[in-house]
N, C-alpha and C positions, 0 to 999 in steps of 0.2 A: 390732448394727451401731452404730459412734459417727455422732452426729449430726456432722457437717461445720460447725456453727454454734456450739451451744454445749455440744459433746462427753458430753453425756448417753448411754448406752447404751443404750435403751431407746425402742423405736420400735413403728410400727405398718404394716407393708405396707398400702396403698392400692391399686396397680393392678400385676399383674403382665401382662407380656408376652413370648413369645415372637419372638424377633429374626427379621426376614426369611430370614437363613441357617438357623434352628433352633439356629444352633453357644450361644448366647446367653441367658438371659433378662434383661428390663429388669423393673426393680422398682422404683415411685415407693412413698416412705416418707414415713411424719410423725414426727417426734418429739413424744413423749408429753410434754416438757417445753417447748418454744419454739414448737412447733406446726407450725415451716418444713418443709418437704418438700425432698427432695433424690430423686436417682438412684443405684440402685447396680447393676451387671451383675455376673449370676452365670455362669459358664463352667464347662467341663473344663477342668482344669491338663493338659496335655496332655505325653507326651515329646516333645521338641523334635524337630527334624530337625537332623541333624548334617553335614557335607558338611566333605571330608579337603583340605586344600588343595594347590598341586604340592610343597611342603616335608613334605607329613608330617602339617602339625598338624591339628587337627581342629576347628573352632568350630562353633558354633552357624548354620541355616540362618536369612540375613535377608532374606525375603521382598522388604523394600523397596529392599535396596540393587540384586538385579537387577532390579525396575523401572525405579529410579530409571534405571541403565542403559539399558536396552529406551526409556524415555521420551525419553532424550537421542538416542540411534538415530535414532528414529523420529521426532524434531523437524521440524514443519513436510513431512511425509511422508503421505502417502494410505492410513498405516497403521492398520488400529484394534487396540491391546493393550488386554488386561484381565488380570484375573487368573487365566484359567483360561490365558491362553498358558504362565505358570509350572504344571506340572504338577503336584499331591500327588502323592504315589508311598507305595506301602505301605511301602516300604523308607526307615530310619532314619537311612541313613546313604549318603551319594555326593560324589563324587569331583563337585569343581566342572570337572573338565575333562568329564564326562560332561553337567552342566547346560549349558555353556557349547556344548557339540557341540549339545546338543539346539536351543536358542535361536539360534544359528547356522545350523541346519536350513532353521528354519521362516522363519528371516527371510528365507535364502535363495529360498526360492520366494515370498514375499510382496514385497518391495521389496532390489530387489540395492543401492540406497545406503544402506537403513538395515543394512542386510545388513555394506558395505564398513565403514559409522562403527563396528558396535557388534567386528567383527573387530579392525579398530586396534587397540581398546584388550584384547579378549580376548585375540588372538594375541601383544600387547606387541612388533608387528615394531621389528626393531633400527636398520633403516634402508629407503633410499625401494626400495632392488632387492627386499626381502622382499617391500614394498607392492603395489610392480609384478608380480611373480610371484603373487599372489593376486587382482589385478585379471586379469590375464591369464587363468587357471584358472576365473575368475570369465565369462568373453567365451567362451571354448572352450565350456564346456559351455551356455550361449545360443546359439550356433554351432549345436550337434550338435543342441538341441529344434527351430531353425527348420530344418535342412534335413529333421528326420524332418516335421517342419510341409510343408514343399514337396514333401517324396516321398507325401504321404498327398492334398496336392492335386494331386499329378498322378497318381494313380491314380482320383480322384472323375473330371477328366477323362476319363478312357481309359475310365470304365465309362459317359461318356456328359453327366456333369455341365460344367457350362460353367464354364472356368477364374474365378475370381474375383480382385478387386482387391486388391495389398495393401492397401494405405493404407483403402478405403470398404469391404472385404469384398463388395462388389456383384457380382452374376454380369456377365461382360464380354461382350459382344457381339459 
């Protein structure tokens, strides 16, 4: 390993460690000439993850540019993302229309605004009637979970349970 100071090749590991992931070791070195110590991380070179874009081409998968997404989404939102919400997948290679249904999934049932912001720009609607029809498809099926929500409290009713409030959840009187 060259020394980073005064490019000598010849060093002496100090301390190795393993990285919180495992993916990693960290390794503090001296150089046998200047003395200074630096850091160097050793990994697997790994195959990349490849993901086909709607044209065809095929690039390289970058992890940070759908966070960076996901984080603008979810701006000022009661969302918590990390990095497991981006999936590894044993599979090499996907179609970003397939990542982009997935992370649309989940936002869906998590927060329906960071849900509407990160659609915008994934769906690329062409005008405000596209917007509106995905807003709308968006209130329909919030529609359909509250009324299965009021047909399951009014069967707790009928077997005896005392209706409750929306707004406090409290049993009503």
């Amino acid at each position: 390993m060259k020394c980073p100071f005064c490019g000598f090749e010849q060093d002496k590991v100090v301390d190795s460690r393993e990285s919180k992931e495992g993916e990693s070791i960290r390794r503090r070195r001296e150089c046998l000439r200047c003395e200074k110590r630096f850091t160097t991380y050793e990994r697997i070179d790994e195959i990349p993850y490849m993901v086909v874009k709607k044209d065809g081409r095929r690039e390289k998968f970058e992890r940070q540019k759908v966070l960076s997404g996901l984080l603008r989404a979810c701006e000022k939102r009661p969302v918590s993302i990390g990095q497991s919400f981006v999936i590894d997948s044993p599979e090499r290679e996907r179609k970003t229309s397939e990542i982009g249904e997935l992370i649309m999934n989940r936002l869906r049932n998590l927060d329906k605004v960071a849900y509407v912001r990160f659609a915008s720009v994934y769906l690329d609607f062409k005008d405000v009637h596209e917007f509106m029809s995905e807003l709308q498809d968006l209130l329909r099926s919030k529609d359909v979970r509250e009324a299965k929500a009021a047909l399951a409290s009014g069967r707790n009713a009928k077997a005896g349970s005392k209706p409750r409030s929306e707004k406090t959840g409290k049993a009503q009187e």
